[in-house]
N, C-alpha and C positions, 0 to 999 in steps of 0.2 A: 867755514864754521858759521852756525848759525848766529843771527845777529842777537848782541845784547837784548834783555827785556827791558821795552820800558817800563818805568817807574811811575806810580801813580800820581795824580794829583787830584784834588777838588775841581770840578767844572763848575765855576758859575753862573748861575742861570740866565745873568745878562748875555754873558757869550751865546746863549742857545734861541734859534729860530725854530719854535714849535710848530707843528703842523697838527691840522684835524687830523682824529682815530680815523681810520678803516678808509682814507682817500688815500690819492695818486701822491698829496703834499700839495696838491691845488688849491686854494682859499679856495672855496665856499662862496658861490653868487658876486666871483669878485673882490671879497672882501678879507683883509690879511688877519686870519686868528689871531686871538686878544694874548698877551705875554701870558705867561702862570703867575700867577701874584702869590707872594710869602706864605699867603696863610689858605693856599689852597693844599687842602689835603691829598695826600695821595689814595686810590682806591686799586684795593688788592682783593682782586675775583681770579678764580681758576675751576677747571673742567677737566675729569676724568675723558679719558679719550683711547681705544682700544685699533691695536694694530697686529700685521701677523704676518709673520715672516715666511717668507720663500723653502724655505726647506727648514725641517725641526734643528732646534736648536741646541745641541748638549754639552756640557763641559762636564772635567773631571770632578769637581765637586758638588758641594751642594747648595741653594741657597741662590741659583741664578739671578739673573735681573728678569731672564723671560719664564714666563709662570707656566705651569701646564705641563702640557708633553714637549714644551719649545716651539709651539707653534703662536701660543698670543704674546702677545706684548702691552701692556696697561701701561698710561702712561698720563702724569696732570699738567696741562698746558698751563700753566700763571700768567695774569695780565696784570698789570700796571699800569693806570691811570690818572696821569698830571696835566693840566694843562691844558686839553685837545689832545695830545698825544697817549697812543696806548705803546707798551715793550710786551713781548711774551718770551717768555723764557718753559722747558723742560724741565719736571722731576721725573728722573729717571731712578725708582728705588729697588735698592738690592738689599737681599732679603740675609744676605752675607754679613752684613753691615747693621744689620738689626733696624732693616728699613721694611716700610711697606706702603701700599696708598693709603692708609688707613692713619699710620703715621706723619704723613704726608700732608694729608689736611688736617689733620691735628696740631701738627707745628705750622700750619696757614694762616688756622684760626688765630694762633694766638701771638703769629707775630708782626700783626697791620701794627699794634703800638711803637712797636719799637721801628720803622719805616722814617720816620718823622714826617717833613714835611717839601724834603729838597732832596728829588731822586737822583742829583747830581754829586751830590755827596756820598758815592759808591764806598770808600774807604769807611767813615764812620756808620753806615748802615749798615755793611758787612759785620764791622769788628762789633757791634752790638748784637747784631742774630747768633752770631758763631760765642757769645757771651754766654747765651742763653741754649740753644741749640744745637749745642756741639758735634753731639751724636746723630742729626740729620740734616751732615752735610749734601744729602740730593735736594733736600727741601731750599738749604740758605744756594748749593748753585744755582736753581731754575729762577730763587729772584733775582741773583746776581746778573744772569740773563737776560732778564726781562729791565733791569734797570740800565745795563748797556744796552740793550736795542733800545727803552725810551730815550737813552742820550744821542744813538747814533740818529735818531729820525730826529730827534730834535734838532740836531747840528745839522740834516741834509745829510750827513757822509756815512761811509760804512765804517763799523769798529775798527777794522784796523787800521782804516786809515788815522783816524782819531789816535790810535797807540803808535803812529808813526812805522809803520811795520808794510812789510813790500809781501806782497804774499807768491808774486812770482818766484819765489828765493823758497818757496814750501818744496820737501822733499815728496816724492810719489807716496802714496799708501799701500797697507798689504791688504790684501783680501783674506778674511777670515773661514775657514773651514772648522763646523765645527765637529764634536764627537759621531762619526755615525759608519754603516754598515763600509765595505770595501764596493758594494754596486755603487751606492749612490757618492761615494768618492768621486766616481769616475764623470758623474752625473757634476757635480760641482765644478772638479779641475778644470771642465769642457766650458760651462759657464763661468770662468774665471779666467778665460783665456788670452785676454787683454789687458789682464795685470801681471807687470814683472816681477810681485812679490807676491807668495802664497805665506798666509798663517797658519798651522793645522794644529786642532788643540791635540793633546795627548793627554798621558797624565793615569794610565792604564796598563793591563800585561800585555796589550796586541800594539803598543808603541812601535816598534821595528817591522810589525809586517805592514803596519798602518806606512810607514816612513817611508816602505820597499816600494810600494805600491804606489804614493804621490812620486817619491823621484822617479819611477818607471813611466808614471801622466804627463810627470813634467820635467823634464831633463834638465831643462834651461832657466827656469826661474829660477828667484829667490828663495829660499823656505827659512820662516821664524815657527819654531814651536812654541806652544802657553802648557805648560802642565798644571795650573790652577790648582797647584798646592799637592798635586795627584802623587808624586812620591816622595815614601818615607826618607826622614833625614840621613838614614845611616845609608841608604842606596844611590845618592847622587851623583856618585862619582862613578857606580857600578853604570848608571840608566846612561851621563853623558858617553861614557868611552862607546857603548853598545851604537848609540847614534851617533857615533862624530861621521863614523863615513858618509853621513846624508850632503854633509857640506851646507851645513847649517849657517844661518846668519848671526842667529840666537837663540836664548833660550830664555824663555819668562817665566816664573815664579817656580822653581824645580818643585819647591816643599811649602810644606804648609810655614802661616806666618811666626815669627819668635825665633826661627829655627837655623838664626844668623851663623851660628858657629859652624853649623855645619854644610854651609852657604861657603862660607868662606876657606874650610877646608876642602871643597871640591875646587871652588874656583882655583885654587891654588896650581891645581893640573891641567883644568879644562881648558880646549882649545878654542871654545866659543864661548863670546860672551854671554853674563846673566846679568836681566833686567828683571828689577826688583816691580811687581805691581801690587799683589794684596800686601807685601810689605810694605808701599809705599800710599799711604792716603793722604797726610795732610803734612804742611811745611815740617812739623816737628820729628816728624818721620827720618827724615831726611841725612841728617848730618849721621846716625848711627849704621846707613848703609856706605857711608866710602870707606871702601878695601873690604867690603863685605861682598856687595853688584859691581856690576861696572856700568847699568844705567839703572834709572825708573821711569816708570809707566804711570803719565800722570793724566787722570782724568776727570774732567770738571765735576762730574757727577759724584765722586767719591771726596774732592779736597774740599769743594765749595763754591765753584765756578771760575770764572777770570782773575780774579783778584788772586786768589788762593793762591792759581794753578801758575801765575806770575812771578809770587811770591817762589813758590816751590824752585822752578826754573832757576832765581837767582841762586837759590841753596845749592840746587845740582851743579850748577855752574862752579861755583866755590867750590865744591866738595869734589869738584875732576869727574865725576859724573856725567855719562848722555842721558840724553832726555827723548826718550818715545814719549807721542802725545796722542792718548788711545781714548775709548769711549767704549759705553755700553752698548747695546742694537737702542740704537734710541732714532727721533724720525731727521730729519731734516734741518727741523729746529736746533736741537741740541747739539746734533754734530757741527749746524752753523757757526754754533759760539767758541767750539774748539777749534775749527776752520781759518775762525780773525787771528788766532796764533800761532798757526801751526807752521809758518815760517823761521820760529826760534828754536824748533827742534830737529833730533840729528835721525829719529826713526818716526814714520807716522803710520797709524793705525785706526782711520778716520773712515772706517766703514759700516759700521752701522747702519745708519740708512739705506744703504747698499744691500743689506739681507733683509729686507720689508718687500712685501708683493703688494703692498697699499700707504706708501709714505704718503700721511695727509699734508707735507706742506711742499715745497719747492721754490727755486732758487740759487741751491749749491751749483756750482759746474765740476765736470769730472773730464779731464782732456790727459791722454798722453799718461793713465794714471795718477794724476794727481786733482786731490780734492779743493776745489778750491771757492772761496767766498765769492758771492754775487758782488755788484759795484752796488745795488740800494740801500738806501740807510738802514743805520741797524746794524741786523745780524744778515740783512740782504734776503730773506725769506717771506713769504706767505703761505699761507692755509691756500689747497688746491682748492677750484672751482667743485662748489659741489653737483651732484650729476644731475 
């Protein structure tokens, strides 16, 4: 079983060895960066930044995180700056969620006040945005991100180790496939051939032949399907029996969100489990799905980043609850921050950056299937050299 979550605390800023922005951690001509003193403010900038994924991107509903035809990716990088040291954190907003960039920096703009003055006081910086900003939680995760990586690079260590967390103990990821014709299925399974787990969304009437066709590519893997809300609540029980022969792992979100009752009357039969995702966003979420799922899909981008998604975890845990710990196609960054945790969960689904043909940062490692955090401070990432 995955290991307990740790528990927050305040870091104070005596404990913390700050390094200059954008170096190796080297002093400067020799000389050891000055502490951050009390009353140095913190300075919150962030940049719009555009990415684009390896093959279109579609799920069964509407309101993606990727815009377009699925082939761009919009994304606002946040930095945070105390000290000498900068954190950069991901806003990854879905449009599901009644997010947008637009939104984005909008909730930027106006929440340097409420930051204070001690980026080491993650707890009370959180509980104040999420006060105010409830409804854009991609906005309050990417600073929640940006404020553990200023912590991790301040301390020299990577997040988790900071969270006391082994990340050799991370379970493998699935590879996500998303909505598209049966040629280029084949085109995918091929380039996925070195994952033991396949996701393929559904969520549509060509569910079965779509199902036929992946178990035929791939005999031997895993398979999780996502129906992202794609069938109606009175069919869930008709849609699971039609698939169980695929020999499924699970099934993510069958029906659209609210539509627990009838979650819970299919589950009653079905012989794979169901993981709750649009049903599940923020801690509060949580306790109204045991006996309804039998896990949730928690991702930084939608609950509010590490804290949130910490928080959540302890719920799921109580509530007998698994915990899949999934992401949007976000770059490198963002999946790094869900990477420091991804050892306390029982499914991962940490690929994202994984479906990008231009991830602008690097540092995550991918071995044997499994996603895992760089050893550099932080969230263990950088921005690629540019060309």
């Amino acid at each position: 079983m995955p290991a307990t979550s740790p528990r927050f605390r305040h870091y104070s800023e005596s404990d913390l060895c700050p390094r200059t922005a954008g170096d190796t951690g080297n002093p400067p001509n020799g000389h050891a960066p000055r502490p951050p003193l009390p009353w140095d403010p913190m300075k919150l900038t962030w940049q719009r930044i555009t990415a684009h994924t390896k093959y279109p991107f579609r799920i069964a509903r509407a309101g993606s995180s990727v815009g377009g035809d699925g082939s761009t990716v919009e994304r606002i990088i946040v930095s945070i700056a105390h000290g000498g040291t900068v954190g950069l954190g991901e806003a990854a907003p879905t449009p599901y969620y009644r997010q947008s960039l637009d939104s984005v920096e909008q909730t930027l703009a106006q929440a340097a006040p409420h930051l204070g003055d001690d980026p080491a006081d993650v707890d009370a910086i959180i509980d104040r945005l999420l006060e105010h900003f409830d409804d854009q939680r991609a906005t309050v995760a990417a600073i929640d991100m940006a404020l553990h990586d200023w912590l991790g690079k301040s301390r020299q260590q990577p997040v988790w180790s900071i969270l006391g967390l082994d990340p050799t103990q991370t379970p493998p990821t699935s590879m996500t496939i998303g909505l598209d014709s049966l040629e280029l299925l084949e085109r995918k399974v091929a380039d996925a051939a070195d994952f033991a787990i396949l996701k393929i969304k559904v969520g549509t009437g060509r569910d079965v032949e779509t199902l036929t066709a992946l178990r035929s590519l791939a005999p031997h893997q895993r398979i999780r399907v996502d129906a992202n809300c794609g069938w109606p609540p009175e069919s869930i029980g008709e849609r699971m029996r039609e698939i169980a022969r695929f020999g499924l792992e699970l099934v993510e979100q069958p029906t659209s969100t609210g539509a627990l009752e009838a979650v819970r009357a299919a589950r009653a039969h079905a012989r794979v489990p169901l993981v709750a995702d649009e049903d599940s966003v923020r801690p509060a979420d949580v306790p109204a799905l045991a006996g309804v799922y039998d896990g949730v899909n928690i991702k930084l981008s939608k609950c509010g980043g590490l804290r949130e998604a910490l928080r959540m975890i302890d719920l799921a845990r109580e509530h007998n609850l698994k915990i899949m710990l999934g992401c949007m196609v976000e770059t490198s960054l963002g999946v790094a921050a869900a990477a420091q945790i991804a050892s306390l969960a029982d499914y991962v689904d940490l690929d994202g950056h994984l479906l990008l043909a231009d991830d602008p940062f690097t540092g995550l490692g991918l071995r044997d299937g499994v996603v895992t955090p760089g050893d550099g401070p932080g969230l263990g990432v950088t921005p690629c050299p540019q060309p």
